[in-house]
KEKEGU-133099 format. One line per 4 residues: their letters; for each residue x, y, z of C-alpha. Coordinates in steps of 0.5 Angstrom, whole numbers. Example, Ala and Ser with C-alpha at 12.3 -4.5 7.8 and 13.67 -1.06 7.14 Angstrom:
KEKEGU-133099
AS> 25,-9,16; 27,-2,14;
This chain:
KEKEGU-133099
XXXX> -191,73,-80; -184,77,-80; -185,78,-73; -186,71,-70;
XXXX> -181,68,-74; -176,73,-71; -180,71,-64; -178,64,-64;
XXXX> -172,65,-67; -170,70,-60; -173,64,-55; -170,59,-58;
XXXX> -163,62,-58; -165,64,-50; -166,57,-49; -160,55,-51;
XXXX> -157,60,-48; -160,58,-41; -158,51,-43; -151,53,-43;
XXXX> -151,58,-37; -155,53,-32; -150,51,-27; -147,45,-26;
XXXX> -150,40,-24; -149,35,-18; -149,28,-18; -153,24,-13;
XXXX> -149,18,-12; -156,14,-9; -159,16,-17; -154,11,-21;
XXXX> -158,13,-27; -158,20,-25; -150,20,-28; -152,19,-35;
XXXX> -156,26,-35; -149,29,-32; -145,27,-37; -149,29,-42;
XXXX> -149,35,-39; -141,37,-39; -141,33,-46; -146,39,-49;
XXXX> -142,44,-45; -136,43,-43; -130,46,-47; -122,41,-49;
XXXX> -119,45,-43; -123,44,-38; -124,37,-39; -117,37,-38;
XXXX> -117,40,-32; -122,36,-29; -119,29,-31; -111,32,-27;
XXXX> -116,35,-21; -119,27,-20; -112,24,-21; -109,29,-16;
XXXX> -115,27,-11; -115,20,-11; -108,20,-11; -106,17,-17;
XXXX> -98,15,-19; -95,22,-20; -91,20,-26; -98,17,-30;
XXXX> -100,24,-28; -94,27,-32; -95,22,-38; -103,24,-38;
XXXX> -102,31,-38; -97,32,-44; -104,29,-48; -107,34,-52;
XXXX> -113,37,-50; -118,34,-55; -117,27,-52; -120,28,-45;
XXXX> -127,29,-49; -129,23,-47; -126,23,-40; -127,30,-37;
XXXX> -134,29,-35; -133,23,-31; -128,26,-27; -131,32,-25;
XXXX> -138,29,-24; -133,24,-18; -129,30,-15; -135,35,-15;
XXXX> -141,29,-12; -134,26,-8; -136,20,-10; -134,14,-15;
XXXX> -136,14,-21; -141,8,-22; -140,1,-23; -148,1,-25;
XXXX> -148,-1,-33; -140,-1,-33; -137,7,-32; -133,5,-28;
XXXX> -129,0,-31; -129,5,-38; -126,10,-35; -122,6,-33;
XXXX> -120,4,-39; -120,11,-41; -115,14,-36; -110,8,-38;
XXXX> -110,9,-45; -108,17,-44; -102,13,-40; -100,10,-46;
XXXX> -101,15,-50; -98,20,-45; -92,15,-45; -91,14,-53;
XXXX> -91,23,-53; -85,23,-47; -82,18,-51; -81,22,-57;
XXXX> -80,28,-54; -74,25,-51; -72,23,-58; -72,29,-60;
XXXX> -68,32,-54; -62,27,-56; -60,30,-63; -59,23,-64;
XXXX> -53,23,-61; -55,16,-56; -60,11,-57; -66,14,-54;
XXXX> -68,10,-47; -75,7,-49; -77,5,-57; -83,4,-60;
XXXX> -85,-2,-63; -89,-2,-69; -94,-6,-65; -94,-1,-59;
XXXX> -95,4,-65; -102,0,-68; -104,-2,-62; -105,7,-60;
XXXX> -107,8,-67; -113,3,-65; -114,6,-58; -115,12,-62;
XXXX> -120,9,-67; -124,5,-61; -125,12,-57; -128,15,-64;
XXXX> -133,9,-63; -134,8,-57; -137,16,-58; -141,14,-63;
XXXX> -143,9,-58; -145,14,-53; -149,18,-57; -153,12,-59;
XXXX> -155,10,-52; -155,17,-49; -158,20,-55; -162,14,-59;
XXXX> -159,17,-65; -156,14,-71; -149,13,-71; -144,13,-77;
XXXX> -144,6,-81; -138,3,-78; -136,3,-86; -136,9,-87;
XXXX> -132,10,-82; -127,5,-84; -126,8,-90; -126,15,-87;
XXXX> -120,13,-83; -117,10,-88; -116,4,-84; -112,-3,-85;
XXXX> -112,-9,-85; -109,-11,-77; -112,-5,-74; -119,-7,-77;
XXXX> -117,-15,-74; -116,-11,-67; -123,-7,-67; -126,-13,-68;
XXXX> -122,-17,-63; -124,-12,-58; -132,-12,-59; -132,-19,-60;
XXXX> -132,-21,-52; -136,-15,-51; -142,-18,-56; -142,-24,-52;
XXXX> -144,-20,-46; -150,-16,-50; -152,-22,-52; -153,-25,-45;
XXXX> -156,-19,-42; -161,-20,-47; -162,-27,-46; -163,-26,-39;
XXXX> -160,-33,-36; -154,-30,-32; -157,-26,-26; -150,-21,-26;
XXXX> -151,-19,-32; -159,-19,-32; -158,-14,-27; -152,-10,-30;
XXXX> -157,-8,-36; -163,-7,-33; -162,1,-34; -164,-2,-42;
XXXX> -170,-3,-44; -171,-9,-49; -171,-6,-56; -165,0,-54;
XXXX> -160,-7,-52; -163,-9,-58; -160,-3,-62; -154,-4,-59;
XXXX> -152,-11,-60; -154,-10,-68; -149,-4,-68; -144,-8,-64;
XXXX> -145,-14,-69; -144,-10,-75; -138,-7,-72; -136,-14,-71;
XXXX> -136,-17,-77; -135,-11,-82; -127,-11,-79; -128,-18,-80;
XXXX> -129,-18,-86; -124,-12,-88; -119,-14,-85; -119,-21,-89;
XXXX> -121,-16,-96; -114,-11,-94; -109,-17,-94; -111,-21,-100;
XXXX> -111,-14,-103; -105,-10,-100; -100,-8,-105; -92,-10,-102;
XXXX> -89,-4,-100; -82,-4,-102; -85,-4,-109; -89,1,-114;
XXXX> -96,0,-115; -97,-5,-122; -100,-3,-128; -106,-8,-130;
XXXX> -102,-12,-136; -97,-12,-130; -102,-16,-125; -106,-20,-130;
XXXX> -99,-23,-134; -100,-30,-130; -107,-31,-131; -110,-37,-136;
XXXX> -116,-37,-139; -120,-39,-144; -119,-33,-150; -125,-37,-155;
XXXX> -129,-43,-154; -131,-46,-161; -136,-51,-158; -141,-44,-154;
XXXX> -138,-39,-159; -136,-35,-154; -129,-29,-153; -127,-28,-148;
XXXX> -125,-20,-145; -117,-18,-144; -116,-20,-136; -113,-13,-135;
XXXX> -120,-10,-136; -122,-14,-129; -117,-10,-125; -121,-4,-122;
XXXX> -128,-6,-125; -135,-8,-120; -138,-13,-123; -135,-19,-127;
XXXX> -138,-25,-131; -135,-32,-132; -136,-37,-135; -132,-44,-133;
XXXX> -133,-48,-140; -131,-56,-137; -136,-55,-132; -141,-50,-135;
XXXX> -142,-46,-129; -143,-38,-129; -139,-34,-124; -142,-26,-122;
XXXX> -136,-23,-118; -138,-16,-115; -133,-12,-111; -133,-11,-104;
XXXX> -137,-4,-102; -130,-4,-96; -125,-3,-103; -125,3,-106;
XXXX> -121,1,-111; -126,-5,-114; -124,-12,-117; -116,-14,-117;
XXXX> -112,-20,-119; -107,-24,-114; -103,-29,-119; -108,-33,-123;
XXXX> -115,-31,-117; -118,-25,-117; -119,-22,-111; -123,-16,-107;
XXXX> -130,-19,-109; -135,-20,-104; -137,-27,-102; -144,-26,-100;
XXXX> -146,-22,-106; -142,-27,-111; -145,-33,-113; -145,-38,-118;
XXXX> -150,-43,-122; -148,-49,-127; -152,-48,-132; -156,-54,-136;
XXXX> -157,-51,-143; -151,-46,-143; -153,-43,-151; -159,-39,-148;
XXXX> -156,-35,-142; -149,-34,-146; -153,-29,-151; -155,-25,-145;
XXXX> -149,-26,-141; -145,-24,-147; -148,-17,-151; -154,-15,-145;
XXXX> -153,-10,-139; -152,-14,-132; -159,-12,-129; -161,-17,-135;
XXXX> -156,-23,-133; -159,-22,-127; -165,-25,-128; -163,-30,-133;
XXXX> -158,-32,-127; -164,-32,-123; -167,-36,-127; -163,-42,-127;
XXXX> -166,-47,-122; -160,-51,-121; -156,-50,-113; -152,-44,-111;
XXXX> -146,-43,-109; -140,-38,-108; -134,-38,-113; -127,-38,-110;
XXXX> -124,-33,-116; -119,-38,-119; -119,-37,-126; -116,-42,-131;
XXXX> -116,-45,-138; -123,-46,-138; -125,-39,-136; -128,-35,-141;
XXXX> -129,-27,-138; -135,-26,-142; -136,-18,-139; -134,-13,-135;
XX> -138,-8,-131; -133,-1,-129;
């Protein structure tokens, strides 16, 4: 048993090793679905280095202006990944990269953000090299400065989306990624707006009305455009919607970070209702917390605010309105005999308050976190 465990241990290690020894390949340019084969290839075995040699050979070739050349070159090596392959495929086969499925105008894109790149380095070299005795000849605006950190966080994406169509592989949920990437809130809005159009062109690919597109994506089979266009969607409406959850949260940065009491100091609510014999919590617990139970004496409504899964730090409180809750799972229902569901409300575990509040047959709708003096905060779940 030993012996063939060794065995197949040897073959699949002379496998891969054939693989990695296997001579480049050569792309037949009459094959444009034979590109995506070559590509993969290099991305499995090609090294940062060489990717980078390949990109400055191709631009020499096709007589690109030799100062984007300068500015490309002074790019770390680990940002050709992506580029290399294209560029060595072109020289070798002496043909242009595609236009079948759109790797030309990617790489394209890609060859113009190591020009930015490349520009923003040689900018602060020149800084440096000035001692700071004259103004340096080019400044970098904070939106230059966003706009490369976002070119930056596209590439990482578009690798994910590569891998998705190259490999039908599961991508990283682009949450966690910008949890990951600790990612703000203008960042995230520029991502969405990036893939916004992009989105409408998946779309009308698969609705197979403009007879372009139909045949700009007929290397795709429906269900892989399918796959496609829902991983482009959550790209999509996750920055969305992190981008409006960040700013509404974000702390001010000349300040120093608020303790709760700080936060909540101007908050109103109702402390004690004689009419329900109900007690309100301290507003300062909400800060941080994942779930919060309201209940709006005037109009006798039960609020369930529960915290967005893009917010590390839970709940919080922006003047007199708590913020950082997610719209599609906070929810609100007026209550018709308020007496029988404020018990479970006040002294029962949130899976209990949730299939009382499920009981309830009157209209839902979502709370906009304004608390005031008819608020009761009967609970609240860290």
């Amino acid at each position: 048993m030993g012996c063939k465990v060794k065995n197949l241990c040897y073959n699949s290690y002379m496998k891969k090793k054939q693989l990695l020894l296997r001579e480049e390949p050569i792309w037949d340019s009459s094959n444009p679905e034979q590109f995506l084969r070559c590509v993969n290839w290099y991305r499995a075995n090609g090294k940062s280095v060489s990717n980078k040699k390949w990109t400055v050979e191709y631009l020499k070739k096709n007589k690109f202006n030799k100062k984007d050349i300068d500015f490309i070159s002074k790019c770390p090596n680990g940002d050709f990944d992506m580029v290399g392959a294209y560029c060595r495929i072109s020289t070798r086969s002496q043909s242009p990269v595609p236009s079948e499925d759109g790797w030309d105008v990617s790489l394209s894109k890609r060859l113009q953000r190591l020009i930015d790149r490349g520009k923003h380095i040689a900018a602060y070299e020149a800084q440096s090299e000035d001692n700071q005795t004259e103004e340096p000849k080019e400044k970098i605006s904070i939106q230059d400065r966003i706009k490369d950190q976002v070119d930056g966080y596209i590439e990482s994406i578009e690798k994910n989306i590569d891998y998705l169509i190259a490999q039908n592989g599961v991508p990283i949920a682009i949450e966690d990624f910008l949890k990951k990437n600790q990612i703000k809130s203008p960042q995230s809005k520029l991502i969405a707006d990036n893939y916004r159009p992009i989105l409408e062109e998946l779309k009308e690919a698969y609705q197979g009305k403009c007879p372009d597109l139909k045949e700009g994506y007929s290397v795709f089979k429906k269900p892989d455009l399918r796959k496609l266009i829902q991983y482009v969607e959550s790209i999509v409406s996750t920055c969305e919607e992190h981008s409006k959850l960040s700013a509404s949260v974000r702390k001010p940065r000349t300040k120093k970070s608020k303790a709760p009491a700080q936060l909540v100091k101007n908050v109103k609510y109702q402390q004690k209702s004689e009419e329900f014999d109900i007690v309100s919590v301290e507003p300062r617990k909400i800060i941080g917390a994942k779930k919060v139970v309201v209940f709006n004496t005037k109009y006798r409504t039960i609020q369930i605010y529960e915290a967005s899964s893009l917010l590390e730090d839970g709940l919080s409180v922006r003047g007199t309105t708590i913020v950082g809750f997610d719209d599609k799972k906070s929810m609100q229902k007026k209550v018709k005999d308020p007496k029988n569901i404020l018990k479970t409300c006040c002294k029962s575990g949130i899976r209990a308050i949730n299939n009382a509040y499920k009981s309830l047959t009157t209209k839902e709708s979502t709370p906009n976190g304004r608390l005031n003096a008819n608020c009761v905060i009967l609970q609240v779940f860290k």
